[in-house]
N, C-alpha and C positions, 0 to 999 in steps of 0.2 A: 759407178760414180767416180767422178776424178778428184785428185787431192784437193784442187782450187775451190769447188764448189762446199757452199756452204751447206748443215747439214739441216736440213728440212724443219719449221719449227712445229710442237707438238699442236697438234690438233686440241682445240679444247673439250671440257668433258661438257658431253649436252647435258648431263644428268646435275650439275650444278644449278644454273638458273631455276631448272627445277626445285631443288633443294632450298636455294633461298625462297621462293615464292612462299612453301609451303610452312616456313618458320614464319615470313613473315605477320600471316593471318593468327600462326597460333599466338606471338607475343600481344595480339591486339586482346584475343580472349583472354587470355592470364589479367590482362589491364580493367578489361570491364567491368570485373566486380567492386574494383576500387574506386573507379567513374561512381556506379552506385551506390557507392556508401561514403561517397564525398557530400551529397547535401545535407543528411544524417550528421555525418561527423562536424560538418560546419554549422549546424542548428546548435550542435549538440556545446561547439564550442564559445558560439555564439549567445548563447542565452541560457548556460550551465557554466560552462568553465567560467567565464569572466566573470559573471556577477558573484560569482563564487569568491572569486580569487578579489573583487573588490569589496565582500561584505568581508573577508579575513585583513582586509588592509584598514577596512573601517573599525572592525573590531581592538585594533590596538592603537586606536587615535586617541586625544584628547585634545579637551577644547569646549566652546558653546557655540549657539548656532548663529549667534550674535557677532564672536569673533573671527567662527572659522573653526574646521577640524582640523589637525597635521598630527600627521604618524609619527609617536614618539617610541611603539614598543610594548607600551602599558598593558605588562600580563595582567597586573592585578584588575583590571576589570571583571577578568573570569572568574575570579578566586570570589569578588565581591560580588557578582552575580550570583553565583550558583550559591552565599553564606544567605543573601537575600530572600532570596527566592527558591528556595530548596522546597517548602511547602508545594509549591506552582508543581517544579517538576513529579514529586512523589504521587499529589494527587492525580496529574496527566497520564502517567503511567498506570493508576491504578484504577480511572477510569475507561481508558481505553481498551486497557487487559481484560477488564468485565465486558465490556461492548464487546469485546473480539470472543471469549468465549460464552457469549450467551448466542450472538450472530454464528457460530458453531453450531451449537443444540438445535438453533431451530432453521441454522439452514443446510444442515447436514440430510436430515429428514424429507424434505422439499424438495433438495435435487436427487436424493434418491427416487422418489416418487417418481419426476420427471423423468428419467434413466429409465426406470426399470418398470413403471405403472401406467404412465399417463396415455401411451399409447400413441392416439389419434389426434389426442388434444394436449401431446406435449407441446406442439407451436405456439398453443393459446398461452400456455402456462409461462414459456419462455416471456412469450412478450408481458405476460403481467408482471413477470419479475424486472421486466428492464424498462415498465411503464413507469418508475414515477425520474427515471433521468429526463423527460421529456419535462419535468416539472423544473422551476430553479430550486435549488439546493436550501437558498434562504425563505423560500412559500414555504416547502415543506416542511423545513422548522420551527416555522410561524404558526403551522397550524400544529403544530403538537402542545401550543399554548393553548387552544380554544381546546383541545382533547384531554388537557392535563387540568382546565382552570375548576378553581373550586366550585364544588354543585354542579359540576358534569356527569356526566352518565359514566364515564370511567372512573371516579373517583368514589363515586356512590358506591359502584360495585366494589370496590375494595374494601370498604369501610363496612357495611355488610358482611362481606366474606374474613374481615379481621384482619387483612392482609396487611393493613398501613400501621396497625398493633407490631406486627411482627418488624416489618419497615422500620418505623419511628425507636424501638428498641436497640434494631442495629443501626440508628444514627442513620438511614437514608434518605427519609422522611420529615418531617416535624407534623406532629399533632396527625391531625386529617387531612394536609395538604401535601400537593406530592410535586407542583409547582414552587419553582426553586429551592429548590433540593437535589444534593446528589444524583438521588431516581429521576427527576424528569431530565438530567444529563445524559444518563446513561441510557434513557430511553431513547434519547435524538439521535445519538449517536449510532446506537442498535440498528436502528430505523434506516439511518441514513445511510449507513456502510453494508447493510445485510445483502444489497446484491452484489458486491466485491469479493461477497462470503459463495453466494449461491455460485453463480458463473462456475469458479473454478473448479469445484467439490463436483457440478454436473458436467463439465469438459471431460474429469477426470473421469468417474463412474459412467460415463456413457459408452467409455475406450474397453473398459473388463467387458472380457469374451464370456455371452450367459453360458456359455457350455463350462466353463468353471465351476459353475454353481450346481450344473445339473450333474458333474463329475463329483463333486463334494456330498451331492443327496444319493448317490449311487454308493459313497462309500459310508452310508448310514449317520449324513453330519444333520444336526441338529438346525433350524434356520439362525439360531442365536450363537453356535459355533461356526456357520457358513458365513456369517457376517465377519464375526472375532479373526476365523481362519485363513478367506479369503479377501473378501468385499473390503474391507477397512485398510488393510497393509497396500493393496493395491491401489486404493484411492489416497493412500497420504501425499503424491505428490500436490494434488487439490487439497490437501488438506491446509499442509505447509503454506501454496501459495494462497490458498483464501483468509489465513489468519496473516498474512503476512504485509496483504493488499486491507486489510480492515485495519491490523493494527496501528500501521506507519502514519497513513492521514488521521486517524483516531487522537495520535496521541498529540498531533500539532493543530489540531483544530483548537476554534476558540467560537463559531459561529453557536454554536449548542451551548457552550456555558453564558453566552452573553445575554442571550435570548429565551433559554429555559430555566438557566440558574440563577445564583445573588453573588454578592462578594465573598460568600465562604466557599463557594463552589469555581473559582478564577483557575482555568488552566493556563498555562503556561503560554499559549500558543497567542490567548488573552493579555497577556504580562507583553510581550513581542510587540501585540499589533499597540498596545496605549504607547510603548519604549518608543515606538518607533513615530506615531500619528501624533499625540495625546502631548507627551512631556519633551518629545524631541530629542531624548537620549540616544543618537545613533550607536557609538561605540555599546555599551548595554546592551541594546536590543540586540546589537551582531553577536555578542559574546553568548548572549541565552541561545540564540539561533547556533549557533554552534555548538555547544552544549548538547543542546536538546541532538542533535545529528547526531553528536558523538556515544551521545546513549543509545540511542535508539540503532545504532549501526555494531556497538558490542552485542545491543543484548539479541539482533537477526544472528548476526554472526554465532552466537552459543547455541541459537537455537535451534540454528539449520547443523551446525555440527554432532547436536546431541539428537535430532532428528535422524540423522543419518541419509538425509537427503540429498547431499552437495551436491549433485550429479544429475539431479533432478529437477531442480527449481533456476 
């Protein structure tokens, strides 16, 4: 090669082009999970965050509906709600605590059946448990009035077996009627939320491996210690979430007290829907509505941490 000539330029690396192609396709997959959890996130923001972030701006309004709302700030709304209506919240909470642990007792039992008994005719059984969402929400309500009303066959039976003695003592009842009364509250409720109870409780026990149990009766365990031992710790994460999905709508309902209760039996969720339809008090009603979230969001929160389930649910 002589001095004057220049010196050859490098060949380039075939193995590049390559390289970029093969990044290319991967940065598209890294991107597609985020494509799919864009319509989510946009529902989510669309008809969660906002109405959200505009019931907290309504919430610190004043004004009438005559003149006009405008955001001044106004905590004491809250302070004046919750002095108000404190009754509202207490009883919500402690009617819906009953519904969510009676909807326990009897639906713990049921889907164990269905898990571990039903066999051939778990299908049928599934679908009787998810047969009355095919019904509205407010029929099935309605008819717990003809099942509750005085001189029904339900109430007969009570009063015979003494049951509405023991009731009416502890203030559930009055007399021999069991229509508008705490009881037929807690009854609609029961009713109405028991498969939010069963679902989870049988998702949960149908996953426990039966060789568990027949590992348990091998090491001489009892069926009421194979339950305590195994069966129950392994089904708490059903457990958690079926009192959890009972309890939260439970406690902001208002269709069951309107409709089965009277004026001493008004939940909170009732106090909301009049704030808001009825007297027109927007700010009020957002501040109870908030409220009520903020209760109900400490007392999941204690519960799932004293559960020991956080990981779980």
């Amino acid at each position: 090669m002589s001095a004057t000539e220049a010196p050859p330029a490098p060949s380039p690396n075939p193995e590049e082009p390559r390289e970029l192609k093969l990044r290319k396709p991967s940065t598209r997959k890294r991107l597609i999970p985020y494509w799919l959890l864009l319509p989510g996130i946009l529902w989510l923001v669309v008809f969660f965050a906002l109405p959200l972030v505009y019931q907290a701006s309504t919430s610190v309004q004043t004004g009438s509906l005559e003149q006009g709302f405008e955001v001044t700030w106004h905590f004491q709304t809250y302070v004046d709600a919750l002095r108000e209506y404190y009754p509202q919240f207490i009883r919500s909470l402690l009617y819906a605590g009953t519904a969510t642990i009676l909807c326990l007792l009897l639906g713990y039992p049921l889907a164990y059946l269905i898990a571990f008994k039903a066999g051939r005719w778990r299908n049928l059984v599934l679908v009787l448990v998810i047969a009355p969402f095919f019904t509205s929400f407010l029929i099935r309500t309605l008819a717990w009035k003809t099942i509750l009303a005085d001189g029904g066959a339900v109430v007969d039976v009570l009063n015979t077996l003494h049951v509405l003695d023991v009731t009416s003592w502890l203030g559930w009842t009055e007399s021999n009627r069991v229509l508008a009364t705490p009881m037929a509250v807690v009854c609609g409720l029961t009713y109405n939320f028991l498969p939010f109870m069963i679902l989870p409780l049988y998702t949960s026990l149908e996953r426990i491996d039966g060789r568990l149990h027949e590992a348990a009766g091998d090491l001489y365990a009892t069926p009421a210690t194979t339950f305590r031992k195994v069966t129950f710790p392994l089904s708490m994460p059903g457990v958690v979430s079926g009192t959890l999905l009972t309890f939260i709508p439970a406690s902001g309902d208002y269709v069951n007290a309107e409709l089965l209760g009277s004026t001493d039996t008004k939940m909170v969720g009732s106090v909301i829907q009049s704030q808001f339809l009825r007297v027109l008090d927007y700010p009020t009603a957002a501040a109870l509505s908030f409220i009520l979230m903020a209760i109900v969001l400490l007392m999941v929160t204690f519960y799932i941490r004293r559960s020991g389930t956080e990981d779980l649910v």
